[in-house]
C-alpha positions as CSV (number, residue, x, y, z in Angstrom):
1,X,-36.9,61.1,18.6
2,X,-36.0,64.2,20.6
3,X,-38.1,66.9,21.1
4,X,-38.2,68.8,18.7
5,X,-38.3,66.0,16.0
6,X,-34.8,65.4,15.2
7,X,-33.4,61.8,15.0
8,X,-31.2,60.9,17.8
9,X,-28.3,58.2,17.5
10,X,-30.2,55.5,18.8
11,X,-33.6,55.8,16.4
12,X,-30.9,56.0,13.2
13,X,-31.2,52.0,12.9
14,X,-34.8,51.9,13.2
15,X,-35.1,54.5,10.3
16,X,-33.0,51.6,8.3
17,X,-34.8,49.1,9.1
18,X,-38.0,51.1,8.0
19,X,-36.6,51.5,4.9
20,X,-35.6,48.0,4.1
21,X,-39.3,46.9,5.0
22,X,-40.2,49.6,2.8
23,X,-38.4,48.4,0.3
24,X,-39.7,44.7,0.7
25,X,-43.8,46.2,0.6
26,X,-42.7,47.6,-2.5
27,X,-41.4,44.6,-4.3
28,X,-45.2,42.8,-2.8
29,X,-47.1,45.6,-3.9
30,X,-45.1,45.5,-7.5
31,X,-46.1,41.8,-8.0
32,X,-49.5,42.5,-6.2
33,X,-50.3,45.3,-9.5
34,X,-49.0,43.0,-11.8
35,X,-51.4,39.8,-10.9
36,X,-54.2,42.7,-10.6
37,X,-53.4,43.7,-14.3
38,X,-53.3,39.6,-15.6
39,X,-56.5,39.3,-13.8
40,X,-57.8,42.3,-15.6
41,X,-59.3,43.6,-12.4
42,X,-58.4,47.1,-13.1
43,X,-59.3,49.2,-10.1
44,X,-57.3,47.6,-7.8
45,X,-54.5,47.8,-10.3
46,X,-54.9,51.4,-10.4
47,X,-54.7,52.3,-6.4
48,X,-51.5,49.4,-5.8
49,X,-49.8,51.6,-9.1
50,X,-50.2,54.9,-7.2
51,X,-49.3,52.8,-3.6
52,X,-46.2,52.0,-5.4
53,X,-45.4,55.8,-6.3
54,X,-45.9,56.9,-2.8
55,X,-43.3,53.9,-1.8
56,X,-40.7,53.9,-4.3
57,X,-39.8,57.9,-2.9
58,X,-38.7,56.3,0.4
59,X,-36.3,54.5,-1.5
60,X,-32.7,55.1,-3.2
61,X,-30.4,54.4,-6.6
62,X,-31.5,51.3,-8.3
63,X,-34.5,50.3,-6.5
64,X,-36.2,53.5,-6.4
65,X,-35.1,53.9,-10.8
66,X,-36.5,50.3,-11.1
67,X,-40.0,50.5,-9.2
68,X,-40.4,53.9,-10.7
69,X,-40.0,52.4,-14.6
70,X,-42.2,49.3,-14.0
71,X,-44.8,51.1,-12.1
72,X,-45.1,53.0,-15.3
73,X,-45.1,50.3,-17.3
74,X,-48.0,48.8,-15.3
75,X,-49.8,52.7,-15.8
76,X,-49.4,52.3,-19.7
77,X,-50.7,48.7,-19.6
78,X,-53.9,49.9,-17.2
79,X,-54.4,52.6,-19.1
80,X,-53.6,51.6,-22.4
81,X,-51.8,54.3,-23.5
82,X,-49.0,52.4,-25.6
83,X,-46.7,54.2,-28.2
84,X,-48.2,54.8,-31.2
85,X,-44.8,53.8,-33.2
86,X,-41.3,52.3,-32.7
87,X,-38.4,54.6,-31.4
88,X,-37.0,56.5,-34.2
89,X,-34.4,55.1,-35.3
90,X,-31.8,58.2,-35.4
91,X,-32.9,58.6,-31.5
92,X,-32.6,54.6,-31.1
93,X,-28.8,54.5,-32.0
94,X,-28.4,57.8,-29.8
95,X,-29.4,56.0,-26.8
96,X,-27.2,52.8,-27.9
97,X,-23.8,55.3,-28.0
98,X,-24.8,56.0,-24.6
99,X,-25.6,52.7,-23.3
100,X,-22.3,51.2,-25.0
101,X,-20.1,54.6,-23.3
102,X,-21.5,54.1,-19.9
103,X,-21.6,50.2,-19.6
104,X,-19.0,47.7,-19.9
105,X,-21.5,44.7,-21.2
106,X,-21.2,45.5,-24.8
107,X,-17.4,46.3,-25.0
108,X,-16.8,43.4,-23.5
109,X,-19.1,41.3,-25.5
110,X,-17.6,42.9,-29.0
111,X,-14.0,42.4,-27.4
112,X,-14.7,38.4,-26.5
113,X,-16.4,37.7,-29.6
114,X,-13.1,40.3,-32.0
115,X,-11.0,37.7,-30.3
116,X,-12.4,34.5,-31.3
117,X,-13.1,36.1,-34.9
118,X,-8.8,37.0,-35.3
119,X,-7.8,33.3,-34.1
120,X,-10.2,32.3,-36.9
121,X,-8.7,34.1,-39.3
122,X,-5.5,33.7,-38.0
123,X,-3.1,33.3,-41.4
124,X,-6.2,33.9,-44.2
125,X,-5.5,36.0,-46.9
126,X,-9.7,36.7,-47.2
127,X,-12.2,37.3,-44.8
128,X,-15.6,38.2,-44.7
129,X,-17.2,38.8,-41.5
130,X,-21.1,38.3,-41.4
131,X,-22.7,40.5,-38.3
132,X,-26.4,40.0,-38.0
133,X,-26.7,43.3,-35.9
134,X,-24.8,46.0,-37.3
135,X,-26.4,49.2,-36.0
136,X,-23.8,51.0,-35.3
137,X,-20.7,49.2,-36.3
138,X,-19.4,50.1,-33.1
139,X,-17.5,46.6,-32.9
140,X,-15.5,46.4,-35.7
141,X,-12.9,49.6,-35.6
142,X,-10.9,47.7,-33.0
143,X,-11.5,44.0,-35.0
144,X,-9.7,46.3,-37.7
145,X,-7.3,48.0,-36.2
146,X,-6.3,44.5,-35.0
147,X,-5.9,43.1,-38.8
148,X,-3.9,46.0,-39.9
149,X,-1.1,45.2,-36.9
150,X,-1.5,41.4,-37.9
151,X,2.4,40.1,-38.7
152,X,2.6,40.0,-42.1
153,X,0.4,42.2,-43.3
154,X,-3.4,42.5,-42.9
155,X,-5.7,40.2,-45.1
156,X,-8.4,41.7,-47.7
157,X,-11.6,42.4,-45.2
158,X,-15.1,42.0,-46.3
159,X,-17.9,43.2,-43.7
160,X,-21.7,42.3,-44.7
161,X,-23.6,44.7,-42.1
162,X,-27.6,43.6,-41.8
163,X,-30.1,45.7,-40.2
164,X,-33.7,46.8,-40.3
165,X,-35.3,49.3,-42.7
166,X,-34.6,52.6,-41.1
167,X,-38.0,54.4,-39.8
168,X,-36.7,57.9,-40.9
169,X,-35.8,57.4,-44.6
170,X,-32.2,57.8,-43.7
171,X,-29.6,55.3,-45.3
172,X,-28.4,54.0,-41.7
173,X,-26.3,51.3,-43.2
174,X,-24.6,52.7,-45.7
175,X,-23.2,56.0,-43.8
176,X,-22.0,53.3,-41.1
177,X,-20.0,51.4,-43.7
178,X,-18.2,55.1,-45.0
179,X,-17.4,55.4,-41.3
180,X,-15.6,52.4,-41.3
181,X,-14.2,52.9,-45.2
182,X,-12.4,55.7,-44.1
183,X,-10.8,54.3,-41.0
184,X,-9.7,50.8,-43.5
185,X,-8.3,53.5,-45.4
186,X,-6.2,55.1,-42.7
187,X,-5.1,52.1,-41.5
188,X,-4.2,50.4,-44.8
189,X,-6.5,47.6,-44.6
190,X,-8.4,46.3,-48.1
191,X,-11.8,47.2,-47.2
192,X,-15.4,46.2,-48.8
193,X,-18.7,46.6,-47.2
194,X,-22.1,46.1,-48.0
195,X,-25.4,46.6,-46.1
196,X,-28.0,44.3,-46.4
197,X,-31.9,45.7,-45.2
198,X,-33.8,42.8,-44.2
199,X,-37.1,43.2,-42.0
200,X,-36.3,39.6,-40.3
201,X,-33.3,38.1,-39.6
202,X,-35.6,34.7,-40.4
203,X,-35.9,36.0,-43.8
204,X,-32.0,35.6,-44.8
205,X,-31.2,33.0,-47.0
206,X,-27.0,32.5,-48.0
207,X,-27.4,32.8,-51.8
208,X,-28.2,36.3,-50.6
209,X,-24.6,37.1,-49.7
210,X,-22.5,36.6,-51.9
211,X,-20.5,34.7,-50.7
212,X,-17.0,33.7,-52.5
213,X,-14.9,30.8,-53.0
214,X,-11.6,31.0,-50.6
215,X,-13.0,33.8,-48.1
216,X,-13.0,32.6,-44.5
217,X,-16.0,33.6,-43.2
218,X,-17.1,34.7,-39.7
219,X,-20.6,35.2,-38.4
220,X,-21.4,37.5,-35.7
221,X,-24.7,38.1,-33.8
222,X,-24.9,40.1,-30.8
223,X,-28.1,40.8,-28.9
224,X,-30.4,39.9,-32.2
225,X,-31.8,35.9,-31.7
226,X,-34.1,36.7,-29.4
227,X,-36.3,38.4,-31.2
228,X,-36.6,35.8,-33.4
229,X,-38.4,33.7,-30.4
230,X,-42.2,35.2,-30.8
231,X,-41.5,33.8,-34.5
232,X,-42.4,30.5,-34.7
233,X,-39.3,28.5,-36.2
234,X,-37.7,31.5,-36.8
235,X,-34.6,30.4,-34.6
236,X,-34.1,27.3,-37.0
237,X,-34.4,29.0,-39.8
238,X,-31.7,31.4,-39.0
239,X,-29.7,28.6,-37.5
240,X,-30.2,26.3,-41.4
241,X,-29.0,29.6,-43.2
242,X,-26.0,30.2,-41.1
243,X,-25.0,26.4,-41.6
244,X,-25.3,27.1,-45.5
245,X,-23.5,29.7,-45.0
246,X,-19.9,27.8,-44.3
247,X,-18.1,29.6,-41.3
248,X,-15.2,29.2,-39.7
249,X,-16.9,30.7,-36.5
250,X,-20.2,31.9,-35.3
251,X,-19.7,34.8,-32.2
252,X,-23.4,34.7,-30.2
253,X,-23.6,37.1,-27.2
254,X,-27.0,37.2,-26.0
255,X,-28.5,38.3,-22.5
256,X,-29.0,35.5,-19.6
257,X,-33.0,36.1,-19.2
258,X,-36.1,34.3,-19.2
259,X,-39.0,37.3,-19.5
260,X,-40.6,36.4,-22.7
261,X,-42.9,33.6,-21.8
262,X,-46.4,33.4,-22.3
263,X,-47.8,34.3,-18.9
264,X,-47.8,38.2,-18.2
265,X,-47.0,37.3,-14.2
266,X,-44.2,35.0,-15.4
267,X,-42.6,37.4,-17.5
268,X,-43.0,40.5,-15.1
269,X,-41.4,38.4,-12.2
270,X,-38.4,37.6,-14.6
271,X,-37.9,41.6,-15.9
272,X,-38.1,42.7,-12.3
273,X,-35.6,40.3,-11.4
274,X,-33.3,41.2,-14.2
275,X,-33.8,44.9,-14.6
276,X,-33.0,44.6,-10.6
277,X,-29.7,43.2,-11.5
278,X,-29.1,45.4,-14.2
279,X,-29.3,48.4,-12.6
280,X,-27.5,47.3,-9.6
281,X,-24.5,46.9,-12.0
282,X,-24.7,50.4,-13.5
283,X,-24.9,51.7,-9.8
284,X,-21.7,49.6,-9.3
285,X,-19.9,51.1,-12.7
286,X,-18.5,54.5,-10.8
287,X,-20.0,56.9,-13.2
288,X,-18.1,60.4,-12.9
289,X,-20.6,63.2,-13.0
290,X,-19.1,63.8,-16.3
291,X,-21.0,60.7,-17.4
292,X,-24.1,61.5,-15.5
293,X,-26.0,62.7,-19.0
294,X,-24.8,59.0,-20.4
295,X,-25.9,56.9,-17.5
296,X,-29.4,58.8,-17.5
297,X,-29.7,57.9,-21.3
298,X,-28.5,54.1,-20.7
299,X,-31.4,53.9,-18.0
């Protein structure tokens, strides 16, 4: 240090180095909170949440975004100050646009799984396409658009969309299939839709689809089983109906994480390990500052 306080050359690498073992204390202090929380001993939960505060400013891009959520995670849990209701749903499908425009993990998913689904119905006249997370039909415009270049024509399309009862007494289902009505329409592709409200993807049964002789039929779920696992047998369930069900394919994209176990510790370890990954990634994606607003939404 010189004299009046301003780093020299030679002191710049010790300034790194204080920050990766900054870095390291506050990835032990995050784990040291969280097995304060499971063992309910409160106080000291409280002062390692604030440690982490003071620790997380010495740090930069994802690191600093991810000890900054979780300590405030580990606040709401100490505190007990949890959300009194679900994300509206209008505001849940805003922050989905911008997760889906700033990230390439969904456009690829819908592009993997739009492939597989035209090889399957590769030469069918009918087709019905099953999606067990509809939201906001973001995938199938390009599936579409795809059909109506098919040689030959396109073949008569049939999209089931399921989704949750909307929170906000809007009719999010149906305004998704005009959306998509209107582009079959431009495009010259034989279009029906129908949405299908159900509160649990374990509750689906086949005779509720309607489901017709000579269709080919494709099922699709993308980020949905999951949730199914804090339901006990709700996995096989789904799995028995889809098997009634008859398709020619089922497309399954579903996150690579293990954070839903049992043992609060467990499943903090495995969020902090994948949120760590996660936003890594996004730091990676080269947002323009044009797409600042939609990175800040994703996170």
């Amino acid at each position: 240090i010189g004299g009046w306080g301003v780093p020299t050359e030679s002191a710049r690498p010790v300034v790194l180095v204080d920050s990766q073992e900054t870095g390291i204390r506050l990835v032990h202090t995050l784990m040291a909170c969280a097995e304060a929380v499971q063992q309910e001993n409160l106080k000291l939960a409280e002062a390692l949440v604030k440690q982490i505060g003071f620790l997380a400013v010495s740090q930069a891009g994802a690191m600093r975004k991810v000890a900054t959520y979780f300590a405030e995670g580990l606040a709401r849990r100490i505190y007990r100050l949890y959300p009194d209701k679900p994300l509206d749903s209008s505001f849940s499908d805003i922050l989905q646009m911008h997760f889906y425009e700033t990230c390439p993990y969904l456009k690829f998913a819908h592009f993997t799984a739009n492939q597989a689904i035209l090889e399957a119905f590769e030469g069918k006249k009918r087709v019905h396409v099953i999606d067990f997370s509809m939201k906001q039909g973001m995938q199938w415009p390009a599936l579409m658009q795809a059909l109506a270049l098919r040689p030959g024509g396109p073949p008569s399309f049939r999209l089931t969309g399921i989704g949750p009862p909307s929170t906000d007494n809007t009719d999010h289902l149906h305004e998704v299939g005009w959306k998509l009505a209107q582009l079959a329409e431009t495009i010259h592709v034989e279009f029906e839709y129908r949405g299908f409200v159900a509160n649990s993807l374990a509750d689906l049964d086949a005779s509720m689809l309607e489901l017709r002789d000579g269709e080919s039929v494709a099922v699709n779920s993308v980020f949905e089983l999951h949730s199914l696992l804090a339901r006990p047998g709700g996995i096989e369930r789904v799995l028995s109906a889809v098997k009634d069900m008859k398709p020619d394919i089922v497309t399954i994209v579903e996150q690579e994480a293990n954070h839903n176990g049992p043992v609060f510790l467990d499943r903090f370890t495995e969020s902090l390990h994948y949120y760590s990954t996660l936003f890594d990634s996004l730091e990676g994606c080269g947002v323009s500052p044009v797409n600042t607003q939609d990175k800040l939404m994703s996170e």
